[in-house]
Each structure stands twice: as structure tokens, then as C-alpha cells.
ChimeraX commands (.cxc) that place a marker at each C-alpha (Angstrom):
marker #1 position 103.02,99.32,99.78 radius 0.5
marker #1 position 105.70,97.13,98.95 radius 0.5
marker #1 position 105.26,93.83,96.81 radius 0.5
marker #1 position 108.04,90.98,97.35 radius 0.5
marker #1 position 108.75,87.96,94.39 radius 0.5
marker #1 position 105.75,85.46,95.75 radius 0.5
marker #1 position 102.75,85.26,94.81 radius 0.5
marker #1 position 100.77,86.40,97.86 radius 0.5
marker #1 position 101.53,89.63,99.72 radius 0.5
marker #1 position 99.89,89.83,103.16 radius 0.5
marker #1 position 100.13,92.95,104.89 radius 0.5
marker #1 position 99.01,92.56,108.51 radius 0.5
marker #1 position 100.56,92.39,111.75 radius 0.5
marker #1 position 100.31,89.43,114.91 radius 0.5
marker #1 position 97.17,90.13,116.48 radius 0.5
marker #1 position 94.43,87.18,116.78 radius 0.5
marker #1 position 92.85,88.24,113.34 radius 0.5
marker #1 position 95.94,88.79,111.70 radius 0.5
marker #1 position 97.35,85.22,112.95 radius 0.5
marker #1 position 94.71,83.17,110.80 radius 0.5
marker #1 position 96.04,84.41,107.94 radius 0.5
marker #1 position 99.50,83.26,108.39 radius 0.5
marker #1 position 98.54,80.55,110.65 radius 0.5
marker #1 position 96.47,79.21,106.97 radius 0.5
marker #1 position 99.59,80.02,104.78 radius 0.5
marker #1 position 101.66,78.28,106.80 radius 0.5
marker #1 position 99.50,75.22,106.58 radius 0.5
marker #1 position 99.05,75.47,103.13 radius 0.5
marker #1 position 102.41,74.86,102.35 radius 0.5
marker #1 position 102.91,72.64,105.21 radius 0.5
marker #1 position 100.73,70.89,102.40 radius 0.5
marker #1 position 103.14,71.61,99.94 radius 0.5
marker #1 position 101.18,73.97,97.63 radius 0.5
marker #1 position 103.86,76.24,96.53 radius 0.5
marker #1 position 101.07,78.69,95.61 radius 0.5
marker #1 position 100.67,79.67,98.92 radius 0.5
marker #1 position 104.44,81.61,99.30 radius 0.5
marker #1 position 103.87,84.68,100.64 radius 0.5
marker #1 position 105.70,87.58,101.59 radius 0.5
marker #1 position 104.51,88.84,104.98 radius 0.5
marker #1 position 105.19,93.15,105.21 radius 0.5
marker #1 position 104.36,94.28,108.93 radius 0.5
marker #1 position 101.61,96.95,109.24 radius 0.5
marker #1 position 102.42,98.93,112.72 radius 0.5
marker #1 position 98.76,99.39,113.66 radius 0.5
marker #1 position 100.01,101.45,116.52 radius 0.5
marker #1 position 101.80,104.02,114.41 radius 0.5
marker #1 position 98.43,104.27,111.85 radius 0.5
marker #1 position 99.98,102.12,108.60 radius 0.5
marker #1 position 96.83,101.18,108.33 radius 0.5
marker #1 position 95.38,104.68,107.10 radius 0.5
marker #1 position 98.44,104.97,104.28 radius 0.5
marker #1 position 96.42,105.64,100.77 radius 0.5
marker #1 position 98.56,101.86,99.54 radius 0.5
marker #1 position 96.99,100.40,102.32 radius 0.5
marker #1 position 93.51,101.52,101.85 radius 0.5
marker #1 position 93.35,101.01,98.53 radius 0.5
marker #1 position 93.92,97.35,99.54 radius 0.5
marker #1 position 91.11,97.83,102.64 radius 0.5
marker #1 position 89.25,100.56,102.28 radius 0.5
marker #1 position 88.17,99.72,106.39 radius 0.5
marker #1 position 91.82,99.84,107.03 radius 0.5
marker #1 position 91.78,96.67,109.27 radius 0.5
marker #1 position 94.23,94.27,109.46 radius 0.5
marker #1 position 95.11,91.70,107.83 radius 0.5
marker #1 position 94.58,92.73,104.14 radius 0.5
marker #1 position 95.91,90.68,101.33 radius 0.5
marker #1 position 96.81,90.52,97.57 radius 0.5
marker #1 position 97.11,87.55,95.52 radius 0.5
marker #1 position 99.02,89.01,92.75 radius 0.5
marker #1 position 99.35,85.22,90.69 radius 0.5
marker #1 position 96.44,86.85,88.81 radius 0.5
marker #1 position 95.67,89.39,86.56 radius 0.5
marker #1 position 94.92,91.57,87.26 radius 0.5
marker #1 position 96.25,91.36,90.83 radius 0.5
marker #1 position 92.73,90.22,93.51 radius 0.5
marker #1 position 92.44,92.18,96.47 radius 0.5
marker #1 position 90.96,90.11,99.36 radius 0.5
marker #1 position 90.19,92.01,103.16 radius 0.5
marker #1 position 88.60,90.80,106.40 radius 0.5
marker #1 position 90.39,87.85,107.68 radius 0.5
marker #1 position 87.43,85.50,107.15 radius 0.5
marker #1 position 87.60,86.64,103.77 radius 0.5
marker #1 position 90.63,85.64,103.37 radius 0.5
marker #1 position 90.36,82.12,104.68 radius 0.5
marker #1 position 87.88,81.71,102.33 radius 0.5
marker #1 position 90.03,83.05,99.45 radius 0.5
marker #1 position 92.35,80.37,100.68 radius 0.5
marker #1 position 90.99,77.19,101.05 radius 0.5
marker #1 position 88.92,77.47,98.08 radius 0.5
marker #1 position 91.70,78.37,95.88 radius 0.5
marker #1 position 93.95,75.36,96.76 radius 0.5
marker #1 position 90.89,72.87,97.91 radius 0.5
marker #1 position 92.16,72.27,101.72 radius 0.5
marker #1 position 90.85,72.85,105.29 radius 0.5
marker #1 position 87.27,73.23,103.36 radius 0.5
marker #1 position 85.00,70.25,103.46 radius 0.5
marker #1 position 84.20,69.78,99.86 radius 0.5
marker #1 position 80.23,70.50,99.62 radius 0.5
marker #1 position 77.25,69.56,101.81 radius 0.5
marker #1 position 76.16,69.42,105.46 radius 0.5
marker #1 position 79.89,69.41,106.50 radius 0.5
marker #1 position 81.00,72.20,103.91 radius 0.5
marker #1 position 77.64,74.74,106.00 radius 0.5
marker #1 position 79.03,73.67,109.39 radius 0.5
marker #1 position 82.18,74.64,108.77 radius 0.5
marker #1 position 80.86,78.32,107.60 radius 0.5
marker #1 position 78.43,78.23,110.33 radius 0.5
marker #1 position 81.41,78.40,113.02 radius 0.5
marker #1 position 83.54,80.55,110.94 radius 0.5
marker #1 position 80.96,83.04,111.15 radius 0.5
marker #1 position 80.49,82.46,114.74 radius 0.5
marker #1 position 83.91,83.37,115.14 radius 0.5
marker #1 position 83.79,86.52,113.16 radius 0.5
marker #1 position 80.06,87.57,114.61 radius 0.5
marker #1 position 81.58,86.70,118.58 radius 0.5
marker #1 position 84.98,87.59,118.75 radius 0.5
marker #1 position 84.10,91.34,118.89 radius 0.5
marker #1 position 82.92,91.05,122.52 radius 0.5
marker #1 position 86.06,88.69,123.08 radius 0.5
marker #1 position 88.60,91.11,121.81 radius 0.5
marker #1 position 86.69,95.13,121.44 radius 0.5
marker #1 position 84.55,94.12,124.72 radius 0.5
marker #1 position 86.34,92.29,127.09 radius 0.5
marker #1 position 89.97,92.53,126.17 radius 0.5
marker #1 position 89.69,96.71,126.05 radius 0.5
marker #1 position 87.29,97.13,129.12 radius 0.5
marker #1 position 89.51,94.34,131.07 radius 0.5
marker #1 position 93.36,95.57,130.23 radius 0.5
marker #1 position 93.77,98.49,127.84 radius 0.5
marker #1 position 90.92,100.77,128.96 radius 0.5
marker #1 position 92.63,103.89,130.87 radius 0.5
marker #1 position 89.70,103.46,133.66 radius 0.5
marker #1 position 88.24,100.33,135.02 radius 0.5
marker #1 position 84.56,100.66,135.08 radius 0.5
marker #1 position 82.59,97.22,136.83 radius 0.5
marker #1 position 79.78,97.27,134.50 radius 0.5
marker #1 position 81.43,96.98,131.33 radius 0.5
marker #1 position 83.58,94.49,132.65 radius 0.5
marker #1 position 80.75,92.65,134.36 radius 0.5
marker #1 position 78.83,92.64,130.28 radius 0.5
marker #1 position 81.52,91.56,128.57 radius 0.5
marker #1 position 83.16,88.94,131.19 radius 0.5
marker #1 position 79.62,86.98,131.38 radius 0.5
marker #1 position 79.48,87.09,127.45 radius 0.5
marker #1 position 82.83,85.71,126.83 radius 0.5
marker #1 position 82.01,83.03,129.57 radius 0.5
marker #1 position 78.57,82.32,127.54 radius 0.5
marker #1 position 80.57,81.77,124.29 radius 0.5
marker #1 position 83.72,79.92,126.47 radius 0.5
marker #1 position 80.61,77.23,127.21 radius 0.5
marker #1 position 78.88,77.13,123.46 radius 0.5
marker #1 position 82.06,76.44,122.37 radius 0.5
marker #1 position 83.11,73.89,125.21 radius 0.5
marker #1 position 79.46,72.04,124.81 radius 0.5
marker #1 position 79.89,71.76,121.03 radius 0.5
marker #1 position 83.36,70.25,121.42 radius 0.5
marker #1 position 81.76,67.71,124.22 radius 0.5
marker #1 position 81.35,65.12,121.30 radius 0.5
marker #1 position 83.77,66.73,118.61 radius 0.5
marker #1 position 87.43,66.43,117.22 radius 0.5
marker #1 position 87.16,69.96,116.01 radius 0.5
marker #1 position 84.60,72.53,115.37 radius 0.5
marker #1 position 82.75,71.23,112.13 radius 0.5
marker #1 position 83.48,67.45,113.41 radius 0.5
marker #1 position 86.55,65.04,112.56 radius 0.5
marker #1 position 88.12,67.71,110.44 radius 0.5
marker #1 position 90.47,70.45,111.08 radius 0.5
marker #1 position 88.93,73.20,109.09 radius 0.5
marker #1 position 89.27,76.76,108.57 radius 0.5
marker #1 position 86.48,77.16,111.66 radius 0.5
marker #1 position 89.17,76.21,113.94 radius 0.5
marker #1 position 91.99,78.52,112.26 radius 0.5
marker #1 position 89.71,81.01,112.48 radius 0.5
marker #1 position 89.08,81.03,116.14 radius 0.5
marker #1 position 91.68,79.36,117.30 radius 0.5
marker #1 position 93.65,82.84,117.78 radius 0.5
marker #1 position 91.34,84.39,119.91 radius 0.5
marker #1 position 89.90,81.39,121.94 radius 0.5
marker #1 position 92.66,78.81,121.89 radius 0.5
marker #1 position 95.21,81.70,123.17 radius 0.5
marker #1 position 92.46,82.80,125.84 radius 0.5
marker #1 position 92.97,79.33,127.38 radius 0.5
marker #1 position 96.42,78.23,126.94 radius 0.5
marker #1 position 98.43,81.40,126.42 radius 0.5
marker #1 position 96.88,83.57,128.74 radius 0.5
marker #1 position 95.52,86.37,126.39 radius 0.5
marker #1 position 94.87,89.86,128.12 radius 0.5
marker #1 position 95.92,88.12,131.16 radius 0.5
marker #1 position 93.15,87.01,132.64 radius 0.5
marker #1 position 93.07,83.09,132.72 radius 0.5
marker #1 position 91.78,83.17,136.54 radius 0.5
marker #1 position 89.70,85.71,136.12 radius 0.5
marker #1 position 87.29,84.10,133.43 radius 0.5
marker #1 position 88.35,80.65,134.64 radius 0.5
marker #1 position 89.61,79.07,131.46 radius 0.5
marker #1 position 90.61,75.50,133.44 radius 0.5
marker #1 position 86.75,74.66,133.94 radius 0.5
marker #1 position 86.12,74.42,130.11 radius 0.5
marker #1 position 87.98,71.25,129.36 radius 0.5
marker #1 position 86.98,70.96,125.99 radius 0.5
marker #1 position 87.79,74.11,124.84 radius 0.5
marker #1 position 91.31,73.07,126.34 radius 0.5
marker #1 position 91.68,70.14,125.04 radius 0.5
marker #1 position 90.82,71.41,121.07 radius 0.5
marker #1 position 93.56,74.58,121.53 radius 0.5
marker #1 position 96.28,72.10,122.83 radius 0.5
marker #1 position 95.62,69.94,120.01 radius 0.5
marker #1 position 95.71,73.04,117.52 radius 0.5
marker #1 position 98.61,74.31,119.39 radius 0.5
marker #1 position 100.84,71.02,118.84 radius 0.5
marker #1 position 100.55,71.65,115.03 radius 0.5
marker #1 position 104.18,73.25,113.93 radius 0.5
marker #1 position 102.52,75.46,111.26 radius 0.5
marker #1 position 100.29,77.18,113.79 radius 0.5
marker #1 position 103.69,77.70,115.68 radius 0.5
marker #1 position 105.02,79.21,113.09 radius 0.5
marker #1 position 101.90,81.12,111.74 radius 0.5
marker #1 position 101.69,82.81,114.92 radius 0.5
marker #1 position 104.78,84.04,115.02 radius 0.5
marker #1 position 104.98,85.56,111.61 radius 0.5
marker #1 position 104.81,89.40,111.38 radius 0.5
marker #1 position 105.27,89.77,115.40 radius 0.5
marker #1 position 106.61,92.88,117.03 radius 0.5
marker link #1:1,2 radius 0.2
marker link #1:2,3 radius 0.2
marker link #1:3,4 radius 0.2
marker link #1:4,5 radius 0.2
marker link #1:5,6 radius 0.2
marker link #1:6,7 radius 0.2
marker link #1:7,8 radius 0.2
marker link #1:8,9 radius 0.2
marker link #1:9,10 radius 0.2
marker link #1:10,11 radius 0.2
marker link #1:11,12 radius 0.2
marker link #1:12,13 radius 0.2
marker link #1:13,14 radius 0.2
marker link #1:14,15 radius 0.2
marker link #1:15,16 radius 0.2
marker link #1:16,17 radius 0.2
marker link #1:17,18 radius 0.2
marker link #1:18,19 radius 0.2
marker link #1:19,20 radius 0.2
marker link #1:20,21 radius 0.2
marker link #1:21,22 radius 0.2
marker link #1:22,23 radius 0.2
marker link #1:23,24 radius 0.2
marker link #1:24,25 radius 0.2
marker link #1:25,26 radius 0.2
marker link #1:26,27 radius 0.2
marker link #1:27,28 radius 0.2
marker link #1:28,29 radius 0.2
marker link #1:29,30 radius 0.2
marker link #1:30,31 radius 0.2
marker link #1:31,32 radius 0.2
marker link #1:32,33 radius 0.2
marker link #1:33,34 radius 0.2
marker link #1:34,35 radius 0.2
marker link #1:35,36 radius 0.2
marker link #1:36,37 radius 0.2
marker link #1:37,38 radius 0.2
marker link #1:38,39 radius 0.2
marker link #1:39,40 radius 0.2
marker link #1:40,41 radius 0.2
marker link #1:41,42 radius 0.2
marker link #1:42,43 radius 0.2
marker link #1:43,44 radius 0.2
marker link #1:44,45 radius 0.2
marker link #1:45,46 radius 0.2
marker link #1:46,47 radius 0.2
marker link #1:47,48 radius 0.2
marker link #1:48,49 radius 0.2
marker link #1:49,50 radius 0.2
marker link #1:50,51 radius 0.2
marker link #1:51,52 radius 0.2
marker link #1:52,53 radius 0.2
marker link #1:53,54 radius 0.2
marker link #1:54,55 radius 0.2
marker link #1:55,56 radius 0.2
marker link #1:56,57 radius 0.2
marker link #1:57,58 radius 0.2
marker link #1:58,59 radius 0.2
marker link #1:59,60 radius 0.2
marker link #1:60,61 radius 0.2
marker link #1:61,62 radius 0.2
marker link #1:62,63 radius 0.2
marker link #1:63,64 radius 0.2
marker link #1:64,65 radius 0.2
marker link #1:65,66 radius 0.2
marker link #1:66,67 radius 0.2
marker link #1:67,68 radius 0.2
marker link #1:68,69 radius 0.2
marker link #1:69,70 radius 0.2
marker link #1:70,71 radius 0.2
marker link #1:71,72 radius 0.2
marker link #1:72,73 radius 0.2
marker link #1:73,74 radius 0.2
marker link #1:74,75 radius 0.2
marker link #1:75,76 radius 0.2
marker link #1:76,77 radius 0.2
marker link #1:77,78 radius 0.2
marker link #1:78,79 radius 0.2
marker link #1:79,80 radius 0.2
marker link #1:80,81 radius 0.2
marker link #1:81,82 radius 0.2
marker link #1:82,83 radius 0.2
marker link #1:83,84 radius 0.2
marker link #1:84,85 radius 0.2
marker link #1:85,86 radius 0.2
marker link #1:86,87 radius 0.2
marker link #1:87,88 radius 0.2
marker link #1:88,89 radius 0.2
marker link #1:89,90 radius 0.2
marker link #1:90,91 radius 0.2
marker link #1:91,92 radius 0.2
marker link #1:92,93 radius 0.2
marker link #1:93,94 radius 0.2
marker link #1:94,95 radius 0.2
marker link #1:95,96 radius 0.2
marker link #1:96,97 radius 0.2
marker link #1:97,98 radius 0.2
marker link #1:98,99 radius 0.2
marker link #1:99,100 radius 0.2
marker link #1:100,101 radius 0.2
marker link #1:101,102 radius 0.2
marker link #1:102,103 radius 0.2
marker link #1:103,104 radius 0.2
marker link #1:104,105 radius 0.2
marker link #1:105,106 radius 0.2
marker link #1:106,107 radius 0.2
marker link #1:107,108 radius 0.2
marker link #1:108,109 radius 0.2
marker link #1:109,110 radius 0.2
marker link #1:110,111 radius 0.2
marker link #1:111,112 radius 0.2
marker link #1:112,113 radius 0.2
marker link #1:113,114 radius 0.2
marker link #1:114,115 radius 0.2
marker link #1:115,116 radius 0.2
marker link #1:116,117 radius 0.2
marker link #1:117,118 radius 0.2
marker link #1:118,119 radius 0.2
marker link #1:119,120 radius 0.2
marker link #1:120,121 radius 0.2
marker link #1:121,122 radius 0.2
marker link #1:122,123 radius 0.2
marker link #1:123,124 radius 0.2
marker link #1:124,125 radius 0.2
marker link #1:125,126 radius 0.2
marker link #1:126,127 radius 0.2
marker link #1:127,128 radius 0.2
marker link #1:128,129 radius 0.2
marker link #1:129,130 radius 0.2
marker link #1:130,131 radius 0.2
marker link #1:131,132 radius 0.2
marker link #1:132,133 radius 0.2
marker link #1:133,134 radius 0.2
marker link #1:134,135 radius 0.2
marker link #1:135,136 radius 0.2
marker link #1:136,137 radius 0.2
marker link #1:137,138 radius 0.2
marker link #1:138,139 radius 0.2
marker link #1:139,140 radius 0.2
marker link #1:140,141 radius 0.2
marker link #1:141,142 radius 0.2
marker link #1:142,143 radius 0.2
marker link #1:143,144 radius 0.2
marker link #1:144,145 radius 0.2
marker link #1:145,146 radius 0.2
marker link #1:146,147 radius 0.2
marker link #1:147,148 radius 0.2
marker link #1:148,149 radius 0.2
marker link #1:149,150 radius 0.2
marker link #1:150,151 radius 0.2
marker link #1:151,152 radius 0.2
marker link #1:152,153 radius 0.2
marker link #1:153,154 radius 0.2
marker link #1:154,155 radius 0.2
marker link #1:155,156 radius 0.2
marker link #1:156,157 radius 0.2
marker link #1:157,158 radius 0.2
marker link #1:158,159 radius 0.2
marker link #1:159,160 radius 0.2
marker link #1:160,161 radius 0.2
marker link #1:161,162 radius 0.2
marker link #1:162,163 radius 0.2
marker link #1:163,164 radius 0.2
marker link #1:164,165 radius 0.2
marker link #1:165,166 radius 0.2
marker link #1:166,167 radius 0.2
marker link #1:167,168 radius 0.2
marker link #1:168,169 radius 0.2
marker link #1:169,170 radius 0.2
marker link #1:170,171 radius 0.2
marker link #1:171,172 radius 0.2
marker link #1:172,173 radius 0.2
marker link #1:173,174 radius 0.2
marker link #1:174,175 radius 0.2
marker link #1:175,176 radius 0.2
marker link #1:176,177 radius 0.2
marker link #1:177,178 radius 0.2
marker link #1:178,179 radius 0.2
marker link #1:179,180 radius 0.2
marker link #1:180,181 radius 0.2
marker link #1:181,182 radius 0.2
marker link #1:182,183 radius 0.2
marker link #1:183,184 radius 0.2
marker link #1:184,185 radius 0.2
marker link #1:185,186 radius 0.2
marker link #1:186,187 radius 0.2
marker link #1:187,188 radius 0.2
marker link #1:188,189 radius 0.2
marker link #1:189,190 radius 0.2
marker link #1:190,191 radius 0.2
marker link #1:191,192 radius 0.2
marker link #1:192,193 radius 0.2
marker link #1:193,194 radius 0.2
marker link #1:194,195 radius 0.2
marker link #1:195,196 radius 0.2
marker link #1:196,197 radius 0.2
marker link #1:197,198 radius 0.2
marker link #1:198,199 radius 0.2
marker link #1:199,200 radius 0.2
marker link #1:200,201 radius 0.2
marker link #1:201,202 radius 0.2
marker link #1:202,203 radius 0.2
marker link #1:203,204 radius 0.2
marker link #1:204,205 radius 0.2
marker link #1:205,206 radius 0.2
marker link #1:206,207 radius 0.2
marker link #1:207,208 radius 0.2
marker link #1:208,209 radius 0.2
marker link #1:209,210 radius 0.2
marker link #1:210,211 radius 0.2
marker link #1:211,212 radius 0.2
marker link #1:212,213 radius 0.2
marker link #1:213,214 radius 0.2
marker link #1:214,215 radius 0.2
marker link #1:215,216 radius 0.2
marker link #1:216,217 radius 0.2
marker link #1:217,218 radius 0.2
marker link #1:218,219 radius 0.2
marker link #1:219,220 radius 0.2
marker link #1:220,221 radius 0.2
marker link #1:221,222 radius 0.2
marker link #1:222,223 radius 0.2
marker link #1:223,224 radius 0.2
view
């Protein structure tokens, strides 16, 4: 794999997981911690980069996005994207609440995210648009699941800045990508469909997010 001059290498490509990644490093040195440079080298997921013996020595489940932080020695490997947010934030102390109540409810959504997302993305997304037949029963599963976790997420955020309260956390980096572009940027085409407008909440939070110029320009980062 190639290695550039800063001191993390992420190898991943655009896709909701591989967003929070750069949507993280981008905040991080929207922060100004200069630690957080990164060179960003696009795995084509479609063409199997993925399966390359650099890459899986890196990820041995050859998932994207897979990083290396190579300001230590020797070099720390860090894979699944919730991993890596937790790599993050504890290595330069931001978008973590510090310890306590606050610091568990911020893990308890960003393993909701991780734990959900799955019927989100390998469920609904794949049954809904990229499956080569459409079959009603799969859809039907995975369309009433997403809408259960469209209203956990909308009832939580009834009283709520952002997932683990008044901070922006990596919860909300984490599932901003996959539920924040299901409501405002249409993902897999089907805002009608699941009816995205009758979850306010959830609408209001990814606008907000949204807004923030380094999520703009995290989620643009290794795009094809």
C-alpha cells in the first residue's frame, strides 16, 4: 500500500462507514491538531483492493476504512470505523466526553450505530436498490426495521442537541453518514418511500451536522 509524508494514512473509500473517518479528521484539524494530517489513498471496493495482501495485513476482514497511524513506533494498525473513532478522539482528547455518565452515553450510541446500521445499509439499502430481483418480504423486514430505528433515534433527539446530549460527539459522526444522509441527501433513493419528512428530529440533528464545513469536506474526501 502506499504511505504519504503525514502521520495518518487512511485507506478507505466514500461510503457511509468510510465517511466517519474523514468526516473526524477533518474535524480534528478543523481543531487545529496538526496530528491529525492524513493522507487519504482510495480503496476501489468495486475492483477488490480490499483483498490486496497490503491491505489485509492492515484488516485482516478487508472492510473499509482501515487506518495506520504511523507517528508511532512501531507504526498502530487501527480497523472497523468505530475503532477508529475511538483511536481518534482519545488520542487528541476531542468529540469524547471526558469520563462518566456522559463519556457511557456517548459509547452507548456509537455502538448503536455500529450494531443498527447493518439492517440500514446490508438490509434495506441491498434488498431496496442493488439487489438484481425485488422480493416484497425482504423489503417489507428491513423497511419496518429502519423505520423502528428512524423513530428511536427521532424520540431520543425529542429533548436533545445531539445524541449523547449538548455535545457533538463521535455518536453523531458515527451515524451521521448513514442516518443524516437517509434524510437529507436521499440515500438509496428512497426518501418517500420510508418517509424521512415525518421524523423531524432526526431532520433537524442531520441539518445541523450537515451545516458543519468539516463534515462537507469529510464527506467528500476519497469519492469516486
Amino acid at each position: 500500500l502506499p504511505v504519504g509524508e503525514h502521520p495518518i494514512q487512511l485507506y478507505s473509500l466514500a461510503t457511509p462507514n468510510g465517511q466517519k473517518a474523514t468526516i473526524l479528521l477533518e474535524e480534528l484539524l478543523a481543531l487545529g491538531h496538526s496530528g491529525a494530517e492524513y493522507d487519504a489513498h482510495l480503496i476501489e471496493i468495486g475492483e477488490g483492493d480490499q483483498f490486496g495482501s497490503g491491505f489485509v495485513e492492515i484488516n485482516p476482514n478487508s472492510k473499509i476504512p482501515a487506518m495506520l497511524d504511523v507517528s508511532t513506533d512501531p507504526p498502530t494498525r487501527v480497523f472497523e470505523s468505530g475503532s477508529i473513532l475511538v483511536y481518534l478522539a482519545e488520542k487528541f482528547g476531542a468529540f469524547l466526553n471526558g469520563e462518566g455518565p456522559a463519556r457511557t452515553e456517548t459509547f452507548n450510541w456509537l455502538f448503536w450505530q455500529v450494531g443498527s446500521a447493518p439492517f440500514l445499509g446490508g438490509g434495506f439499502g441491498h434488498f431496496y436498490k442493488y439487489a438484481p430481483e425485488r422480493f416484497e418480504y425482504p423489503i417489507d423486514r428491513y423497511t419496518m426495521e429502519v423505520k423502528r430505528q428512524l423513530d428511536v433515534l427521532d424520540r431520543h433527539l425529542a429533548t436533545r442537541e445531539y445524541l449523547a446530549g449538548g455535545e457533538y460527539t463521535i455518536a453523531d459522526i458515527a451515524t451521521w453518514p448513514w442516518y443524516g444522509s437517509l434524510v437529507i441527501h436521499d440515500l438509496y433513493e428512497a426518501s418517500g418511500f420510508l418517509d424521512v419528512a415525518s421524523y423531524a428530529n432526526v431532520s433537524r440533528w442531520a441539518k445541523a451536522i450537515a451545516a458543519r464545513p468539516a463534515v462537507q469536506r469529510g464527506r467528500r474526501v476519497n469519492r469516486t
